[in-house]
N, C-alpha and C positions, 0 to 999 in steps of 0.2 A: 408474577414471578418473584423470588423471594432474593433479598441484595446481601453479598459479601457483609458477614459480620465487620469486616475493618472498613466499610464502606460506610457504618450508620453514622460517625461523629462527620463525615462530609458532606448527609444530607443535610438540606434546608429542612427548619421546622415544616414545614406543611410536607415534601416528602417523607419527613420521620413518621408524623403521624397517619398519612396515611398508610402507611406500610405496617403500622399497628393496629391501625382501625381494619383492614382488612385482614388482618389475623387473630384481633381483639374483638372484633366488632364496635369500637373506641378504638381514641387517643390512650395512651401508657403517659401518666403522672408519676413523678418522682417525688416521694415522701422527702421533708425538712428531717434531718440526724435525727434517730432517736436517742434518750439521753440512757443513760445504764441504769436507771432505777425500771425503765420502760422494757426489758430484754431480760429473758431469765440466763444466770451464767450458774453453770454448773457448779454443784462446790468445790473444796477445794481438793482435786489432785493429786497424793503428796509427791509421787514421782515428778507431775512439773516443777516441784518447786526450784529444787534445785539446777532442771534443765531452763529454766526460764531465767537463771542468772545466767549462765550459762551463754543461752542466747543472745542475751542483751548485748553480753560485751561482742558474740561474734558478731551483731547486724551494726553496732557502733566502731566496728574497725573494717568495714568490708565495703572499699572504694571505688568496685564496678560499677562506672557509669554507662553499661550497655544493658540489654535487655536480658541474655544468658546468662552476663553476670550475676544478674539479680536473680532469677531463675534457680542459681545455686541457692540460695538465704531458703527460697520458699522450698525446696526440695529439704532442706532439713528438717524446717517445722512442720510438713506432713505428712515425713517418715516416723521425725517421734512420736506426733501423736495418733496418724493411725496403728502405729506398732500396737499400743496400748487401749486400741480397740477391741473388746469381745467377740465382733461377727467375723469370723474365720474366713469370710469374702468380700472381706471390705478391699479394695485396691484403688490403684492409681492409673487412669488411661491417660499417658500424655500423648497428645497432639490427636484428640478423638476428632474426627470427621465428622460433621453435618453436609451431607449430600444436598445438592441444591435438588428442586422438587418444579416443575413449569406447570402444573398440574392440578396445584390446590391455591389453600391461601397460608402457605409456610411465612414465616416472618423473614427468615435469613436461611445465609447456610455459609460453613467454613470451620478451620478449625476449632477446637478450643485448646488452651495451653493446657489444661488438668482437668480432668472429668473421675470424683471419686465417688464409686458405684460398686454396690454390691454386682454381681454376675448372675447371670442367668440359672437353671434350678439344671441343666443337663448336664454339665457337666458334674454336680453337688451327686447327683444319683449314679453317674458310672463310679465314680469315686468311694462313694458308699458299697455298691456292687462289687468293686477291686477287692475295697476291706474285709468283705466275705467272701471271698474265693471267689465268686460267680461269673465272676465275667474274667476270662483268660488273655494274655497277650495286649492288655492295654495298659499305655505308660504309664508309670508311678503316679502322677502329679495332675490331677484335672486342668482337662486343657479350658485357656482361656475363651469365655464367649462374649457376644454381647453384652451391655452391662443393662441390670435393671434400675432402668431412669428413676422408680419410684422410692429406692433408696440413694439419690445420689444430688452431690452439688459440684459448682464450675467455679474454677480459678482461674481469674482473667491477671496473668502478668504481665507490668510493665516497668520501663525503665527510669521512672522519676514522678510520682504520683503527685508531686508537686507542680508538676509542668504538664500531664498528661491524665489529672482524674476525671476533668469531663469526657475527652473521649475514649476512655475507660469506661467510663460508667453508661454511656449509648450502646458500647460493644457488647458489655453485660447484659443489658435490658434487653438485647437483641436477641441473644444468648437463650437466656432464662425463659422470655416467651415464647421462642422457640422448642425449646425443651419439652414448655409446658404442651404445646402440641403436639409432640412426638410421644410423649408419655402418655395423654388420654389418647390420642389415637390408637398407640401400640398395645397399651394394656386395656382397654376400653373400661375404664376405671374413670372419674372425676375428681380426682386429685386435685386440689387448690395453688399448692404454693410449688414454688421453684427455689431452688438457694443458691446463695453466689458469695466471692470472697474477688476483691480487687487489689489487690497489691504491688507493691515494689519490693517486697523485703524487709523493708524497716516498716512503711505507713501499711494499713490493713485497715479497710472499712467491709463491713459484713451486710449483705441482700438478702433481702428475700421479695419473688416475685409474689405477686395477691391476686390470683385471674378473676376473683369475683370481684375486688375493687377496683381490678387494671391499673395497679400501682404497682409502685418499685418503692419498697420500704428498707432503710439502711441505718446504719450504727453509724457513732462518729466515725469519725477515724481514730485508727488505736496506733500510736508508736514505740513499736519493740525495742528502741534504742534508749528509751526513758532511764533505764538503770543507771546510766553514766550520768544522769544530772542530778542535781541535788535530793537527798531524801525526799520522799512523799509523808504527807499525814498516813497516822498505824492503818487509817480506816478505809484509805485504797489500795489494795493490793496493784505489785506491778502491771503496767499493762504489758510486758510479754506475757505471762502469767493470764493473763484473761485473752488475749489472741490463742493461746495454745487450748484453753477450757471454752471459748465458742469456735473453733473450727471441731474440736470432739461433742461440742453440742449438735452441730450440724451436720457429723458423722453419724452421730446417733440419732438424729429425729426424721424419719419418712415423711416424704412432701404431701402426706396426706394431713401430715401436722403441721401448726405453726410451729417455726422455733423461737418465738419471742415466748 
């Protein structure tokens, strides 16, 4: 039976791992940060640029010490940059459901804070249909479905990634292998990777699940608040600036690819 994603940072290692070995077939290892020369970042943007100062200074004045609070910071930075997305269904499902399952070997089940996922192909085809007259009496606007997992990653928020990144990053792991089960099951496909993004607001470290190596591979952490501290050397760009260009790297890369 598969456990409450907010439940994984209270199991004991030997519960964690079994509860990945039976949906892994293994234990799930946690990749050491990769460093930025090891991740590919898209280039440069020019519309973030500007929005990435921007940012800075609002996640360096923005004093909610609760979870919602924070919640506001990450709803900005994934409106701008899926706004400036090309796939016309790319969206946001906040507070998506993972149904618990007594039945198989699911890993978890529970909400997630953001799940951004392109949509299922039914609604893409009445919608087409509408635009040529053929189909009568159906609403302007394709209705929302399903989303398809094979275009999508998870945003685990929280309230102080200083105090709360390990059990952040159990919930994620939980998350993501799970996912990755719901996706080869659902589309009967073998799909490799899952994607994830853990944040507070200001700190951001970026996941990607590996089912063939049963690891959780991750970025430093990145702090969108850097702008207010001293100059950097010409040859790093800010890190708001690179949060905003790998959350659209991970908008745009299908889990049938790496996005490093």
């Amino acid at each position: 039976m598969s456990s409450p994603f907010s439940d994984f940072a209270q199991l004991n290692v030997q519960n964690q791992n079994n509860a990945f070995t039976l949906g892994l077939g293994g234990p799930l290892t946690i990749s050491q940060p990769l460093g930025v020369q090891q991740i590919t970042i898209p280039r440069t943007i020019l519309a973030f640029q500007t929005l990435a100062v921007n940012l800075g200074e609002l996640v360096s004045r923005w004093w909610f010490n609760y979870e919602a609070g924070r919640r506001s910071i990450v709803d900005v930075f994934l409106r701008l940059v899926l706004q400036r997305q090309d796939h016309a269904t790319l969206g946001i499902y906040p507070e998506y459901r993972i149904t618990p399952n007594m039945f198989n070997n699911q890993i978890g089940h529970g909400p997630l804070d953001y799940l951004i996922s392109t949509q299922g192909m039914a609604p893409l085809v009445r919608f087409y249909n509408l635009l040529n007259q053929n189909v009568l009496n159906q609403p302007p606007f394709p209705a929302v479905t399903n989303p398809d997992l094979l275009q999508s990653f998870v945003v685990e928020a929280k309230r102080d990634l200083q105090t709360q990144a390990q059990e952040g990053e159990l919930q994620l792991a939980a998350q993501l292998a799970t996912l990755w089960q719901q996706m080869n099951r659902n589309a009967g496909n073998q799909a490799v990777y899952f994607k994830g993004i853990l944040t507070d607001g200001r700190f951001w470290t970026f996941y990607q699940f590996n089912a063939n190596l049963r690891s959780l591979q991750k970025t430093q952490r990145f702090d969108a608040a850097t702008l207010r501290q001293p100059p950097q050397p010409p040859q790093q760009m800010p890190q708001t600036q690179t949060i905003m260009r790998l959350i659209h790297r991970f908008a745009s890369v299908p889990n049938t690819t790496s996005a490093w």
